[in-house]
N, C-alpha and C positions, 0 to 999 in steps of 0.2 A: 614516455608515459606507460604503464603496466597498463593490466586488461583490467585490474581492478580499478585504478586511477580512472581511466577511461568509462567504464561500467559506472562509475558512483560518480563522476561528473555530469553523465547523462540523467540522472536523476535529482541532482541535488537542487532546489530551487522551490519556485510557485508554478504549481500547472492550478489550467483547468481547462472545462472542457466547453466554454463557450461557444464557441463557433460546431460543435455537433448540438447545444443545447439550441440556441436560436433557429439550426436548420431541421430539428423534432418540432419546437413550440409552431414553425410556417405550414409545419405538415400536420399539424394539430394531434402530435402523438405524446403519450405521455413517457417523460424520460428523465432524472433527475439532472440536477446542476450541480458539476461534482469540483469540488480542488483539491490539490496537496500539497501541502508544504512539508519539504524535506532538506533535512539538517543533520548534517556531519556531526554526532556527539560525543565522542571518543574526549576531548576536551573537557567534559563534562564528570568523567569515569574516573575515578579514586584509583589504584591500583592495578592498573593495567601493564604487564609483564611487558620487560624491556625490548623485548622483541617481537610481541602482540603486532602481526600484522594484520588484521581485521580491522573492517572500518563499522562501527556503530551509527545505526540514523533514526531519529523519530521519527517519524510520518504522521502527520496530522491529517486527518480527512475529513472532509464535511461535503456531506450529503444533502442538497436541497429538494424536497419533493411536494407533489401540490396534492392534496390530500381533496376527501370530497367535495364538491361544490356545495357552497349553501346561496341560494337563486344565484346569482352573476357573481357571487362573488367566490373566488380561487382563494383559498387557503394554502401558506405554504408551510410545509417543518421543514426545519435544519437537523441534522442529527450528527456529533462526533464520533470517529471512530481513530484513536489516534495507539500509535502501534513504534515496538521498540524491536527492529531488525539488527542484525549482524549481517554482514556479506562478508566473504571470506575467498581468495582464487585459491583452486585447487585445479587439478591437470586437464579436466572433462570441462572445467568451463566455472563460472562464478557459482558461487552456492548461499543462498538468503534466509539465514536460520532465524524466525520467529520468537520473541523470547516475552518470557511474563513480563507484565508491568510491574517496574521494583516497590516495593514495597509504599503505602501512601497514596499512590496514583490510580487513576481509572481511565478508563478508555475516552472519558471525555478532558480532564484536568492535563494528563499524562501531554503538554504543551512545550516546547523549547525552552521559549524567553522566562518560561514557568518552574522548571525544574531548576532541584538543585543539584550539588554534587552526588554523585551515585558513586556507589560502591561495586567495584567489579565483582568479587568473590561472591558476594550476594546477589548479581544477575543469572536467572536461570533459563535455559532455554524450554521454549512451550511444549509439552509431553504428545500434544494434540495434530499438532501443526507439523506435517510433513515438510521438511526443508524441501524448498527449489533451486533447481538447475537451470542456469543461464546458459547456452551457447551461444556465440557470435557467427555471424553469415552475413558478409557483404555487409557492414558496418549495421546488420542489425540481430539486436539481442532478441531470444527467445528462450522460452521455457515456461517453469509451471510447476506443481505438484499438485496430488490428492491428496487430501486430511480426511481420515476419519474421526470423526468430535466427538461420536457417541459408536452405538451399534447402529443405529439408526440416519446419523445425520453426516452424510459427505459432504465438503467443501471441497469444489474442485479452481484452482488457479491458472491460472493461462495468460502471458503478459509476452507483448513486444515491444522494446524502447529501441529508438533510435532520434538521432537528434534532430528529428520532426516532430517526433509524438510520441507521447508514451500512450500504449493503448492496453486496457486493464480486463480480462473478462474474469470476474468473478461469480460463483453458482452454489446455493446451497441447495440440497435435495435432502428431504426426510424421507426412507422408504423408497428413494428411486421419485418421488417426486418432487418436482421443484418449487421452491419456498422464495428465492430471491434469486435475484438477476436480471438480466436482460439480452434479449437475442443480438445482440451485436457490443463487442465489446467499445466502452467509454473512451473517447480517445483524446485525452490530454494533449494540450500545449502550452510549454513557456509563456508566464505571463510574468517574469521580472528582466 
């Protein structure tokens, strides 16, 4: 098995992150309840050059969170954030280039069982979105990037997968200060 094969099997499936959400809700902290499904889409891709070794994945996300209390009673939203990645090996280690959603699609619809056939030549990769660098250590993956989205708005990434957990820390900061996140990163597990 290649380091790609191996890097994109550890992700491919249903996580979520149960077992840290139940162990916040005992501790009375507020944390979301996150999953993702991710799917091998290169099958899906119109003209993909005969030797394209790159592997394409959707990532579907949903975010559940409990919004303010009205007397005892807990409100919660869902929110989709669903996302069209390239991973690619290169010598330094796997590399996760971010690409617009093709044409039609949003970050909520943009679904596996949903889409249709996509057109290679017309996927572009996101102008925004600093590609990440995986290295492997002792059977576990690390890495990450900064994106800057505007002048103002950094998105910093920071992920370790290994075939325990995939653990996610994501962060936006306007101005150096922080808009979304949380102090410890989400740590996914297989749930199919």
């Amino acid at each position: 098995m290649s380091r790609l094969e191996e890097f994109v099997s550890l992700l491919t499936g249903r996580f979520n992150n149960d077992a840290q959400y139940q162990e916040k809700q005992k501790e009375g902290l507020s944390f979301p309840y996150a999953e993702h499904v991710n799917t091998v889409c290169n099958q899906k891709i119109n003209g993909l050059p005969a030797d394209f070794a790159g592997v394409f994945m959707v990532e579907e996300s949903y975010y559940t969170t409990a919004s303010a209390q009205s007397g005892a009673e807990r409100k919660f939203h869902t929110s989709a954030s669903h996302h069209l990645f390239l991973f690619t090996e290169e010598p330094e280690g796997i590399r996760l280039t971010s690409y617009e959603l093709p044409q039609g699609y949003t970050k909520d619809n943009f679904v596996y069982d949903q889409i249709g056939r996509l057109d290679y030549a017309s996927l572009q990769p996101s102008a925004k979105f600093t590609p990440a660098l995986y290295v492997e250590r002792d059977g576990v993956w690390e890495g990450g990037s900064v994106s800057h989205f505007s002048p103002v708005l950094t998105f910093t990434l920071y992920e370790r997968f290994s075939s325990d957990c995939l653990e996610v820390s994501e962060k936006m900061e306007v101005q150096g200060k922080p808009t979304f996140g949380y102090d410890e990163p989400i740590r996914y597990r297989r749930a199919d």
